[in-house]
C-alpha positions, 0 to 999 in steps of 0.5 A: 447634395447627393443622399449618403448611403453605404456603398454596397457592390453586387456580390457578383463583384466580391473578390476572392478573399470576400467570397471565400469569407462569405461562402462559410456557413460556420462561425467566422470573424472576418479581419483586415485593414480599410477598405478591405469589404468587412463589413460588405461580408458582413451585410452579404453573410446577414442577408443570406439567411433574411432571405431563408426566413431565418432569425438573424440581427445585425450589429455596429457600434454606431449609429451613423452606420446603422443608418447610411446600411439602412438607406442602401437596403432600401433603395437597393431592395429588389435587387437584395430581397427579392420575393420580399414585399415592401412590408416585409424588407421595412420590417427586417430593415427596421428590427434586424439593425440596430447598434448593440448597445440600443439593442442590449439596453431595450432588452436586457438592460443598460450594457455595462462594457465593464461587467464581469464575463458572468454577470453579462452572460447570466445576462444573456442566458436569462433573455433567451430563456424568459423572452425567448423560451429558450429559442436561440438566434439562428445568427448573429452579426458584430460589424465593428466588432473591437468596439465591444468588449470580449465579454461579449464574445466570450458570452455570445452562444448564449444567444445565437446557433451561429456568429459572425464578427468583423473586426480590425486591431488598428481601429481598437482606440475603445481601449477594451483590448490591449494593443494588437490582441484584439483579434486573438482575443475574439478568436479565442472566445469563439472557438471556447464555445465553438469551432470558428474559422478566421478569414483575413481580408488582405486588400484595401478597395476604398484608398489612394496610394497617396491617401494611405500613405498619409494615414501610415504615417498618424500610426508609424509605430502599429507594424502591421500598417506599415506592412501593408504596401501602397504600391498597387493602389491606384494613384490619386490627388495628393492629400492637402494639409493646410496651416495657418486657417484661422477659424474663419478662413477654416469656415469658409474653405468648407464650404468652398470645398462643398460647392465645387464638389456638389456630387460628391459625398462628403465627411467633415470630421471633428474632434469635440461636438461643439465644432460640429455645431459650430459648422453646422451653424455655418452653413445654416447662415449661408442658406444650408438646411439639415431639413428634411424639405431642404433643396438638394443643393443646399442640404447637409446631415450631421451627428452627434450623440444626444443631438437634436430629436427632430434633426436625428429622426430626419437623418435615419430617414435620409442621410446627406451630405456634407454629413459631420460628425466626430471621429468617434463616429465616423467608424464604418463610413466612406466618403469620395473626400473627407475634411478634417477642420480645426485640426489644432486641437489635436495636442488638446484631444490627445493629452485630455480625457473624457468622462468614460476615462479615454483619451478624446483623441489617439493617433488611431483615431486619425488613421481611421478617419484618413481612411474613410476618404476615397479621392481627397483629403483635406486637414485644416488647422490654424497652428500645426499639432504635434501628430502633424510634426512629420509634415513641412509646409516648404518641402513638396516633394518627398519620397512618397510624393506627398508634401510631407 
């Protein structure tokens, strides 16, 4: 199966709304819906300044993204870095990534989402003074950036000259912002501190008219999703929805799916850990192997959060697909077709909480997880949730031309 890596167009190839998000040297929060290129701005405006031997980081909330942007930099290196030798792009790959949680437990201490805008910012003044020698970063760069709370960006000129946050209202399901404020709020906390501008991309690069459809309707009451028009999307396959898959059979068409789409990557997205494993065992029994020697045609990757040491050092090595993982992981990721098994334990995830306090699952969660699929979309369910109630296995055509 082909190697997973972040799909990073030339930056000859950036439409006018990414240019123009790029072209600032200022303080900028970059919005917008799927597929929209934040996070391509993002990585273009961090590599600017690497290749002007700035002191620059980039941020994401997860790590499965740190890791596919560190394969595409790799393999992209010449083209991206230039004059940089080898020893120079593994330095500035391996030291300028990293999730701003890692990054603020290795130097600071553990990131408390919860702390006070004085505690987290005595925080950040007292890094910069007794690591730093009071040496500001010349830039720093949130991708994801909802994912974080405001204190941060009420704080963060603590630490940096310069600030780039790409952030989206419709994937705050972290619950550190109240519904459609996210954006204001950031913007608010940057321009206390200094004059951001705010760039709004309006497209969606990624999508089929027929993918997007089906991820407005996981969210028909966020108005902003259901402004946006389909209409000039390019058409596709229509999504397939399919009740009544015991485990078993659910099992089995993954791995249908997978053969008959051996080069094309590939999301498979679950609600709980376990069902992650559960697959994982699956196709290990069938002659899959998440080895770093596996046969091409037979590997796979997978992520969890405190998974297997050994299985996750290979995975920041080289990501594969099929690649699983949750939902809550899957920020930032796209994939050619993504399937989404055992999907009847939705009613579960989204009327239980976890230990942080905050639904397993919300309909945010889904319209994500829609949106990571490029071609195809496969949901697989043994009985049928109640998020899925707008679907009728017997209707199969509809306004949309969706089955739904």
């Amino acid at each position: 199966m082909p190697d997973f890596k972040f799909s990073l167009p030339s930056i000859a190839s950036l439409y006018p709304d990414q240019q123009l998000a790029y072209n600032s040297r200022n303080s900028t929060l970059v919005t917008g819906g799927p597929g929209s290129g934040k996070t391509v701005v993002t990585i273009f405006r961090f590599l600017r300044p690497v290749g002007e031997s700035k002191d620059v980081l980039l941020f994401t909330f997860n790590r499965t993204l740190i890791y596919s942007i560190r394969g595409t930099l790799r393999d992209r290196a010449e083209e991206l870095f230039g004059r940089l030798d080898e020893e120079q792009i593994e330095k500035i790959v391996e030291e300028k990534l990293n999730t701003f949680y890692k990054w603020h437990k290795d130097n600071i201490n553990f990131f408390d989402s919860e702390a006070t805008d004085l505690v987290l910012g005595t925080g950040f003044q007292n890094f910069i003074a007794n690591d730093r020698q009071n040496i500001k970063f010349d830039e720093l760069f949130f991708d994801e950036g909802q994912d974080l709370p405001p204190s941060v960006y009420a704080n963060v000129l603590k630490l940096t000259h310069t600030v780039s946050v790409g952030a989206d209202k419709a994937q705050n399901y972290r619950g550190h912002y109240v519904a459609d404020t996210v954006e204001n709020v950031i913007n608010n906390k940057l321009n206390t501190q200094t004059t951001a501008f705010w760039r709004y991309l309006g497209g969606n690069f990624r999508n089929s008219k027929e993918i997007f459809q089906l991820a407005q309707k996981f969210v028909p009451n966020d108005l902003r999703v259901q402004a946006l028009t389909a209409t000039n999307l390019r058409s596709g396959n229509n999504p397939e929805i399919e009740v009544g898959f015991r485990t078993a059979r659910q099992l089995e068409y993954i791995k249908e799916i997978i053969e008959k789409n051996q080069n094309s990557n590939i999301g498979i997205l679950v609600h709980f850990k376990r069902k992650v494993l559960d697959i994982k065992e699956y196709l290990e029994k069938h002659g899959y192997s998440c080895e770093e020697d596996a046969p091409v045609d037979k590997s796979f990757s997978y992520y969890i959060s405190k998974m297997d040491q050994n299985d996750e050092s290979i995975m920041m090595k080289k990501l594969k697909t099929p690649f699983i993982t949750t939902f809550e992981s899957c920020k930032g990721l796209e994939f050619d077709i993504v399937i989404m098994p055992f999907f009847e334990q939705s009613d579960y995830a989204m009327s239980n909480r976890n230990n942080d306090g905050r639904f397993f699952a919300t309909r945010n969660h889904y319209y994500v997880a829609v949106t990571r699929a490029r071609n195809d979309i496969f949901i697989l369910c043994d009985n049928k949730p109640n998020v899925l109630s707008f679907y009728n296995a017997r209707t199969n055509i509809t306004r949309e031309d969706l089955p739904f």
